[in-house]
C-alpha positions as CSV (number, residue, x, y, z in Angstrom):
1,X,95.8,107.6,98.6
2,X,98.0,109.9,100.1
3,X,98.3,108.6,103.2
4,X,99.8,105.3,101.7
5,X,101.9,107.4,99.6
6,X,103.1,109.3,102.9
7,X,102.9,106.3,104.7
8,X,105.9,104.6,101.6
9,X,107.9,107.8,101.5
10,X,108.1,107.3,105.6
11,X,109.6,103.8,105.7
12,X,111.9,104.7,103.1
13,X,113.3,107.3,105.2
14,X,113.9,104.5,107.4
15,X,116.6,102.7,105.3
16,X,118.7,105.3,105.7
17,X,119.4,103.0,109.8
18,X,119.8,99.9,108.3
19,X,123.8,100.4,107.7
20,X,124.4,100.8,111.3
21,X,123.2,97.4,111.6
22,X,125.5,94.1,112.7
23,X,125.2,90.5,111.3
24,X,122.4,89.7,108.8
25,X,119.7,92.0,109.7
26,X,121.1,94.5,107.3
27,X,120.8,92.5,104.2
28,X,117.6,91.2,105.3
29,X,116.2,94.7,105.8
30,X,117.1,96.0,102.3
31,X,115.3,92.7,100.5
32,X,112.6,93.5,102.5
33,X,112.6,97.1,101.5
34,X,113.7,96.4,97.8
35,X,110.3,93.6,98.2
36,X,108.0,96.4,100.0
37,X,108.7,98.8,97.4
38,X,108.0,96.4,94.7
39,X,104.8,96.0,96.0
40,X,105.4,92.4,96.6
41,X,103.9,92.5,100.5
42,X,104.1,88.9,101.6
43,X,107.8,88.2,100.4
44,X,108.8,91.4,102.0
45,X,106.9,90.0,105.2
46,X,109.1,86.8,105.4
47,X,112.3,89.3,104.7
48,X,111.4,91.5,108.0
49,X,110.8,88.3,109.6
50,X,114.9,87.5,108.8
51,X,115.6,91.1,110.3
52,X,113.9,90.8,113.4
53,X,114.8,88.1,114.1
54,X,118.2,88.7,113.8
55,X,118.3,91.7,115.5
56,X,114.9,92.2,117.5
57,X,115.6,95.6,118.6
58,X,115.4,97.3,115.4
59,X,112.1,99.1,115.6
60,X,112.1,100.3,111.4
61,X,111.8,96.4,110.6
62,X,108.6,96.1,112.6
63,X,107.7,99.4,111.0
64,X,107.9,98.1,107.9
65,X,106.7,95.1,108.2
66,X,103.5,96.5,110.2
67,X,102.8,98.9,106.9
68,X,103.1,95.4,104.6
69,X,100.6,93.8,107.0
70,X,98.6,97.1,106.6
71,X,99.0,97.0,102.8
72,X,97.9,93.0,103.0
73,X,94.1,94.1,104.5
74,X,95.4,93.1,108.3
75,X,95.3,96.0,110.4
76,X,95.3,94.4,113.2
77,X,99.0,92.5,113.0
78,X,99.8,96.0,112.1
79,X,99.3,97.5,115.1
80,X,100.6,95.1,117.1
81,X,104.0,96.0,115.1
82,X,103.8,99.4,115.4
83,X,103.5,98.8,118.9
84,X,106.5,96.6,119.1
85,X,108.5,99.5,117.0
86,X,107.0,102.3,119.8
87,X,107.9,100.4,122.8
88,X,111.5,100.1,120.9
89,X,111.9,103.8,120.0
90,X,109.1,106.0,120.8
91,X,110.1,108.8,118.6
92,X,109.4,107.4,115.7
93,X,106.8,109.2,114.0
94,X,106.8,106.6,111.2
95,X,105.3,104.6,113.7
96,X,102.8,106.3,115.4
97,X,101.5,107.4,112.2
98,X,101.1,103.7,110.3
99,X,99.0,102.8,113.5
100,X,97.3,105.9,113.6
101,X,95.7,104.5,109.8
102,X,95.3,101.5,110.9
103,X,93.2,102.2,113.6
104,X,91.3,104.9,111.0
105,X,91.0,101.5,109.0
106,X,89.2,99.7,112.1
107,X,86.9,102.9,112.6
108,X,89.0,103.4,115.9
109,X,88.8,106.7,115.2
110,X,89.7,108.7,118.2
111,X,92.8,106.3,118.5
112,X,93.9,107.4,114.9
113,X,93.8,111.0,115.9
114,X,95.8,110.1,118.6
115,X,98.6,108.6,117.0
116,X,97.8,110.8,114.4
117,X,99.0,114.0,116.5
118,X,101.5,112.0,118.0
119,X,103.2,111.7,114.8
120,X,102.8,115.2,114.3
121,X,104.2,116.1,117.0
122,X,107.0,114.0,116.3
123,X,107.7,115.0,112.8
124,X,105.5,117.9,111.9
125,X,105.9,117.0,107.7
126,X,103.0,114.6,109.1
């Protein structure tokens, strides 16, 4: 339980780069966000789906859609988004963190710890 809570409290610290955004990634991003809190996991998918792909170098959009995959049973799709949002900005704890529970979820657990300090030593309120 607490790491989801964590894990929610981290990707809304996220919205605070959608302004900075250009075109319609930044709408896109808040539905999804405003969907992801709501708990409504597969509509907020298809709305980080609109962000990314209308600006595919955000790394917080495949951040948040990786934790919605996580949330959906599919830890798998999230990793590979955490990895798209880590080769995009590597200093996001966010990031490293979300994988790190999804690989706990797979058993992969010497990967979780991994990513696990990682995100600690990142952001140490991990």
């Amino acid at each position: 339980m607490q790491v989801k809570i964590a894990a929610s409290a981290a990707l809304l610290l996220l919205n605070l780069a959608a302004p900075s955004w250009g075109g319609e990634a930044p709408g896109a991003y808040n539905e999804a966000l405003k969907l992801h809190r709501a708990g409504k996991m597969k509509e907020a998918i298809a709305a980080y789906d609109k962000a990314i792909k209308a600006d595919p170098r955000r790394a917080e959009a495949f951040v948040g859609r990786g934790e919605a995959y996580a949330k959906l049973g599919q830890p798998e799709r999230a990793i590979k988004d955490q990895d798209q949002a880590i080769k995009l900005n590597p200093k996001l704890a966010e990031a490293f963190y979300i994988r790190g529970s999804a690989y706990d979820e797979m058993k992969q657990y010497d990967r979780a710890v991994k990513d696990y300090d990682e995100a600690i030593r990142l952001n140490a309120k991990h």
